[in-house]
MIDREN-503014 format. One record per residue (C-alpha): residue number from 0; x, z, y. Coordinates in pm, whole numbers, m for minus. Layout:
MIDREN-503014
   minu       px       pz       py
    NUM        X        Z        Y
...
end
This chain:
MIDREN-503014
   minu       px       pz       py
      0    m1404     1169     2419
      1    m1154      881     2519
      2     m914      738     2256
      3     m583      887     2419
      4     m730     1241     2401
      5     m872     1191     2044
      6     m546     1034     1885
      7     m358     1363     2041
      8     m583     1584     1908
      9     m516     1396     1577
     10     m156     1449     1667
     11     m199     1820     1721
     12     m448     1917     1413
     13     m388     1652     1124
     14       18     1554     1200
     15       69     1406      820
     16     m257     1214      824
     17     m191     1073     1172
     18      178      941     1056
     19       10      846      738
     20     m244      603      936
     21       15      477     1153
     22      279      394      910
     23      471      174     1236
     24      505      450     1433
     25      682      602     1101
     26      886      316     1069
     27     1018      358     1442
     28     1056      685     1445
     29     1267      612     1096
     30     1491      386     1232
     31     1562      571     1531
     32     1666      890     1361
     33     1898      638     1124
     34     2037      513     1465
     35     2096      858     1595
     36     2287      932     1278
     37     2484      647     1239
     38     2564      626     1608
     39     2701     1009     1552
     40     2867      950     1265
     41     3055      625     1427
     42     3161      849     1722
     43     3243     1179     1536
     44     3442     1083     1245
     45     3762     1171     1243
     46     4106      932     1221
     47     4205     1070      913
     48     3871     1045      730
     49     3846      670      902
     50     4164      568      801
     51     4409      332     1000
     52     4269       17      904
     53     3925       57     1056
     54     3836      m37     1375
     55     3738      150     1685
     56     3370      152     1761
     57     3283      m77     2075
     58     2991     m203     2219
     59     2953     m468     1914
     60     2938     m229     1627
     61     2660      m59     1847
     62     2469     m367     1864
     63     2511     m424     1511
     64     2368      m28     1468
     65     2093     m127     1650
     66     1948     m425     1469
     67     1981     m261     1138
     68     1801       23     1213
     69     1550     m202     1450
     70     1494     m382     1116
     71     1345      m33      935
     72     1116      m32     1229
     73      988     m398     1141
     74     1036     m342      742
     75      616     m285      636
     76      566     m614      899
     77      815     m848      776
     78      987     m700      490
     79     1115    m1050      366
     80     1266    m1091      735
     81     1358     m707      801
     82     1580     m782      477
     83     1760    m1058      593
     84     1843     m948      929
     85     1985     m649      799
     86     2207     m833      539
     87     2322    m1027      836
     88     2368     m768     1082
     89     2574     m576      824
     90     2800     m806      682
     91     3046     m832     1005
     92     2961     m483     1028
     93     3183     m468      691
     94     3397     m755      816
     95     3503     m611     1153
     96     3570     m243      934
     97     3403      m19     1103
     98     3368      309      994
     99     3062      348      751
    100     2877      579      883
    101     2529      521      765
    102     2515      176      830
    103     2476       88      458
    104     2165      299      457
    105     1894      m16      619
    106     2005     m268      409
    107     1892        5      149
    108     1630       67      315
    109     1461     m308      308
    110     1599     m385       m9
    111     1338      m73      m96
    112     1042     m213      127
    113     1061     m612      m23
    114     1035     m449     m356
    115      789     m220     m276
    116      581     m473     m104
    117      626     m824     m214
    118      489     m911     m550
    119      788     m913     m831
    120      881    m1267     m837
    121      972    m1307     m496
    122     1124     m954     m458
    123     1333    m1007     m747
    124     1457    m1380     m550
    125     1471    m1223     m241
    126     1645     m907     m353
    127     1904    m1088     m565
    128     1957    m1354     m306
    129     2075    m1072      m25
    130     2290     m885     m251
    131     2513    m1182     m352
    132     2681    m1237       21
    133     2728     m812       18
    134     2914     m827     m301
    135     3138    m1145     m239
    136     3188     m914       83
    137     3290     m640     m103
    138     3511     m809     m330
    139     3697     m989      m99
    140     3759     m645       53
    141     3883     m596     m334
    142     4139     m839     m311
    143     4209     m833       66
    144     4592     m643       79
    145     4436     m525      414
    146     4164     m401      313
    147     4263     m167      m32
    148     3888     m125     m128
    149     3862        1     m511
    150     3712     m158     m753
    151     3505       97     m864
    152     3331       64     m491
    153     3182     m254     m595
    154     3053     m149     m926
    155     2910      139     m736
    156     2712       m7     m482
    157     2615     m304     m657
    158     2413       m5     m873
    159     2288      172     m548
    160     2137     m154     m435
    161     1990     m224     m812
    162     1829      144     m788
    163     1680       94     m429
    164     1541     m216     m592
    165     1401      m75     m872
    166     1237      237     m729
    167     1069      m17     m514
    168      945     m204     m773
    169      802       46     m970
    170      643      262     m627
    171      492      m76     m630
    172      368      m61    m1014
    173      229      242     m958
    174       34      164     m627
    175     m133     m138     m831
    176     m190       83    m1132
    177     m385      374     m874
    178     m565       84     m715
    179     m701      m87    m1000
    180     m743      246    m1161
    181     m982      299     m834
    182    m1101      m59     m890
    183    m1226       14    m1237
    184    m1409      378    m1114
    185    m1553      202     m828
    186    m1715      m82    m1089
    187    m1778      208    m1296
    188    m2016      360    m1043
    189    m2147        4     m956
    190    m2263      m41    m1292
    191    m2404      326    m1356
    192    m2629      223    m1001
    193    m2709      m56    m1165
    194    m2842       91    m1479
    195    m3020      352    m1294
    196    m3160      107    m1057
    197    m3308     m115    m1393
    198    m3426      161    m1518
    199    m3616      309    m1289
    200    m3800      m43    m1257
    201    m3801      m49    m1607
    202    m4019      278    m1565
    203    m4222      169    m1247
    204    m4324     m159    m1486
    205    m4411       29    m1781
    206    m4628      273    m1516
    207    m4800      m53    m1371
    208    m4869     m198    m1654
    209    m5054       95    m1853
    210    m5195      164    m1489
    211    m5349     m189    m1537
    212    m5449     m168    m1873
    213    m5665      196    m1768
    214    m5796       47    m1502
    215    m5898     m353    m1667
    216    m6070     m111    m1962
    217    m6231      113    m1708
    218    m6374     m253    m1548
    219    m6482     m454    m1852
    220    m6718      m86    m1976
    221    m6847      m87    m1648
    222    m6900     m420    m1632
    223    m7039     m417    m1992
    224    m7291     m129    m1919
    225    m7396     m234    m1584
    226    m7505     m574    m1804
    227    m7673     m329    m2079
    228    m7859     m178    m1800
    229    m7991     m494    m1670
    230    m8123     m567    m1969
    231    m8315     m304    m2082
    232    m8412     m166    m1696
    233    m8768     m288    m1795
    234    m8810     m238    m2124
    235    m8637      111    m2141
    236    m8589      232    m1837
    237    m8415      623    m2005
    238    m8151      386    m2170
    239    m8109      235    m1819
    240    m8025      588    m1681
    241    m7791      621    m1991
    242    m7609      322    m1919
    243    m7584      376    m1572
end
């Protein structure tokens, strides 16, 4: 059967496995779906739930859309990067005040995925290091007259990017607890092999060797009467027969 027909018949009988052995084409089709939303959301929103100071969607803040949620797509192939792109593509994002509509939700996103899958060290850099520049952000919008953001917004998402962080790192955890748990069984069986496999050579040795023994005593009586007979073939020939 060719491979196109095979991978839509995967498609068509095992959906979840499929997406869970192409976890890019999950990614895409993640990102996508965020840009649909946020896209909606940007043109949908009303002017009163906007507010006056934010700024009419144009063809920048659609750009801007597009590389954060282009970054999901990218997140389990350069999570470190993905990150960083998205703290860069948001920040005028913020700056220009558009309306959030989503936007916030990549950034979250990678900030997940480098905890996730970078080892805790370098997550912990990384994921520190990209929240600093979104926080001097947001407080600025603090003190901006302009601007009016509360206070309590910064506390608040400072918290929401701490918890995408840590449910990361400990979906992480657990992945390297399950796969040294599997490490361990998977020795486990080794070993048990192992044993068997001595032991049934162990057994085929022990078999040999009294095989040997049976058959080097069977030899040396032979060989012993076979001399007996020679000896007395003349002299007696019915112990002769006897030995024989």
């Amino acid at each position: 059967m060719p491979t196109s027909s095979r991978s839509v018949d995967g498609v068509l009988h095992q959906p979840i496995q499929w997406l869970k052995d192409r976890p890019t084409v999950v990614d895409g089709l993640l990102g996508g779906l965020l840009a649909t939303i946020t896209i909606v959301g940007l043109l949908t929103v009303s002017e009163e739930i906007a507010g006056e100071s934010n700024r009419e969607p144009d063809w920048f803040a659609f750009v801007g859309i597009a590389v954060l949620c282009a970054t999901v797509a990218a997140r389990r192939i350069r999570p470190v990067v993905a990150l960083w792109v998205s703290v860069a593509a948001i920040i005028p994002y913020w700056i220009l005040d558009y309306v959030d509509s989503g936007a916030n939700v990549p950034v979250l996103v990678n900030l997940y995925t480098v905890a996730a899958h970078v080892d805790r060290p370098r997550s912990l850099r990384h994921g520190i290091a990209a929240c600093v520049p979104l926080i001097v952000v947001m407080i600025i919008g603090v003190v901006a007259d302009e601007e009016d953001l509360p206070p309590v917004a910064v506390v608040g998402n400072a918290v929401i990017f701490a918890t995408a962080w840590l449910i990361g790192d400990t979906f992480r955890n657990r992945r390297a607890y399950l796969a040294e748990v599997k490490a361990r069984a998977e020795q486990a069986e080794r070993d048990r092999e192992a044993a068997a496999d001595r032991a049934a050579h162990e057994e085929r040795t022990r078999i040999a060797r009294e095989l040997h023994d049976v058959v080097a005593h069977s030899v040396s009586v032979m060989v012993v009467q076979a001399g007996a007979a020679r000896r007395v073939l003349d002299r007696h020939p019915e112990q002769t027969a006897e030995s024989l």
